[in-house]
C-alpha positions in Angstrom: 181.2 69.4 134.9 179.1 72.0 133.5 179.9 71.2 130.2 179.2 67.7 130.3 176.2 68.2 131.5 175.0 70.5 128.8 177.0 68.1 125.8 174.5 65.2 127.8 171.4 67.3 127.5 171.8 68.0 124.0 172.7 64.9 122.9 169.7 63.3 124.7 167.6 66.5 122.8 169.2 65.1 119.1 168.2 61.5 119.9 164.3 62.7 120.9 163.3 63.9 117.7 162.0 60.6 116.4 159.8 60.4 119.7 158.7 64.1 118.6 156.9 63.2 115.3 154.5 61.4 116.5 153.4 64.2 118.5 153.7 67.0 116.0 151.9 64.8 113.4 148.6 64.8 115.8 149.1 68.2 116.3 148.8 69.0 112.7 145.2 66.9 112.5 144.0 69.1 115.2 145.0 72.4 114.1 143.5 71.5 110.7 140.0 70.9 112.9 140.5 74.2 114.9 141.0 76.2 111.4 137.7 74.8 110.2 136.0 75.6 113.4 137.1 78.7 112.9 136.3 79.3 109.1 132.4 78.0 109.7 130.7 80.5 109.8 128.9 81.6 112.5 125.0 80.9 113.4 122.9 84.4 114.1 121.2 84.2 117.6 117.4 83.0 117.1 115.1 86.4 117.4 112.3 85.6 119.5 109.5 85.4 117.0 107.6 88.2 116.8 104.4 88.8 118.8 100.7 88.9 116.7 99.1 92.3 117.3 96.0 92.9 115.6 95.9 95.0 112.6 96.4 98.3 113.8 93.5 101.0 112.9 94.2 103.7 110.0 96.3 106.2 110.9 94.5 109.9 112.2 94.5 112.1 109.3 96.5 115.7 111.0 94.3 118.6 110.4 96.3 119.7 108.0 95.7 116.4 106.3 92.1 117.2 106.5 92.2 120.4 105.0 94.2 119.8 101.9 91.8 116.6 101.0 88.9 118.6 102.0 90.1 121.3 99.4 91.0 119.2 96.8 87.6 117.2 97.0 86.2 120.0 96.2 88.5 121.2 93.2 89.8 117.5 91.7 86.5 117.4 88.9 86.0 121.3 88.2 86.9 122.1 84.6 90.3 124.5 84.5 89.8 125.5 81.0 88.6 128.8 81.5 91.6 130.0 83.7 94.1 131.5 80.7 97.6 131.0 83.2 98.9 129.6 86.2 98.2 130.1 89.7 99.5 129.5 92.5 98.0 130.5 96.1 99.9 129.3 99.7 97.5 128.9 102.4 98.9 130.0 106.0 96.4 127.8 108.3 97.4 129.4 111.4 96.2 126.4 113.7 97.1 123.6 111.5 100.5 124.1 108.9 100.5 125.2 105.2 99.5 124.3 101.9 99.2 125.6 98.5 96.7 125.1 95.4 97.6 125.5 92.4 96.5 125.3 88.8 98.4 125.0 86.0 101.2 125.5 87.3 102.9 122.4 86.8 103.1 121.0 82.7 102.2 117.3 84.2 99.1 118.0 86.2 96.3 120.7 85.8 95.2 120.9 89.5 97.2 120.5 92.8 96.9 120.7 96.4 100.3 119.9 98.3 101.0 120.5 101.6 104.1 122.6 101.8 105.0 126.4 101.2 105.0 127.5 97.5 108.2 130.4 97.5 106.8 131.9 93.8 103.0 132.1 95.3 101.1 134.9 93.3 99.0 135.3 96.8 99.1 134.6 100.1 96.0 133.6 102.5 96.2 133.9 106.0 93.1 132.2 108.3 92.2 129.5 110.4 91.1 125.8 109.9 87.6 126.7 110.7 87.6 129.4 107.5 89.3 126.9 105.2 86.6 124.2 105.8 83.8 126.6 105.1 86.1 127.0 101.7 86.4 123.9 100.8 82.6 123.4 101.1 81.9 125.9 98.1 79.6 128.6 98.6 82.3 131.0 100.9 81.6 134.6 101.4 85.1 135.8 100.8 84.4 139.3 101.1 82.7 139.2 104.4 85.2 137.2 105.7 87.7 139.5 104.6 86.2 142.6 106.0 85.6 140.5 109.2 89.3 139.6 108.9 88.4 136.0 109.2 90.5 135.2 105.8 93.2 137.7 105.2 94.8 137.5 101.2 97.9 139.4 100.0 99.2 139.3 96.5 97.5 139.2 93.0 93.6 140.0 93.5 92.8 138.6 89.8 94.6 135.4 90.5 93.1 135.3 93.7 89.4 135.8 92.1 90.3 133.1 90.0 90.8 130.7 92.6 87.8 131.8 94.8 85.4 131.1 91.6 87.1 127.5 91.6 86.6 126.7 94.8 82.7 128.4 94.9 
């Protein structure tokens, strides 16, 4: 009984398949509509538009920033002719960072003031923010700030005259 059973069921399963078509042909229309879906790309979230602020003030120059514009102010329209070779000096600000100035030392530009330490330095000064702004004002007693021990200078004295007589 069994087996007439199962002979039934799967002669009734070989007589549906015309019934079936119909279906699977609707089927096929909608997966075709479900692939698109998928393949269409996808819209980014709207970002909230972005909030007006007024035009924010200039930036605070650091102190450092001060300094080296301060000293190149004072240097940018002296005449470097007279100085026969290069020269390089790193200035240790001891309140503020470091900085170098130098003069012809690089083949594009005569002068130079950048802030950052210069490795090959032929001197080295060592003072305070307060010392450098009198310096960059011209007119700087550098000897009786050195035997004060407001400015302290290590390396090449000539080069270091050099760049004192700039700067005056």
């Amino acid at each position: 009984m069994a087996d007439e059973k199962t002979l039934k069921t799967v002669e009734k399963a070989e007589t549906k398949p015309a019934a079936s078509k119909p279906a699977a042909k609707k089927a096929a229309p909608a997966k075709k509509a479900l692939a698109k879906k998928a393949a269409a790309p996808k819209k980014a979230p709207a970002k909230p538009a972005a909030k007006k602020t007024k035009a924010a003030p200039e930036a605070e120059l650091s102190p450092l920033d001060i300094l080296t514009t301060a000293v190149w102010k004072n240097i940018e329209k002296k005449s470097v002719e007279s100085i026969p070779f290069a020269i390089a000096i790193q200035v240790n600000v001891h309140d503020a960072g470091t900085f170098y100035i130098a003069v012809k030392a690089n083949p594009d530009e005569d002068k130079q003031v950048m802030q950052s330490d210069y490795y090959l330095a032929d001197g080295i000064v060592e003072t305070g923010s307060d010392e450098v702004k009198k310096i960059a004002a011209g007119k700087y007693d550098y000897i009786a700030a050195a035997k004060s021990g407001a400015l302290i200078y290590r390396g090449d004295l000539t080069k270091g005259i050099l760049i004192a007589e700039l700067l005056k």
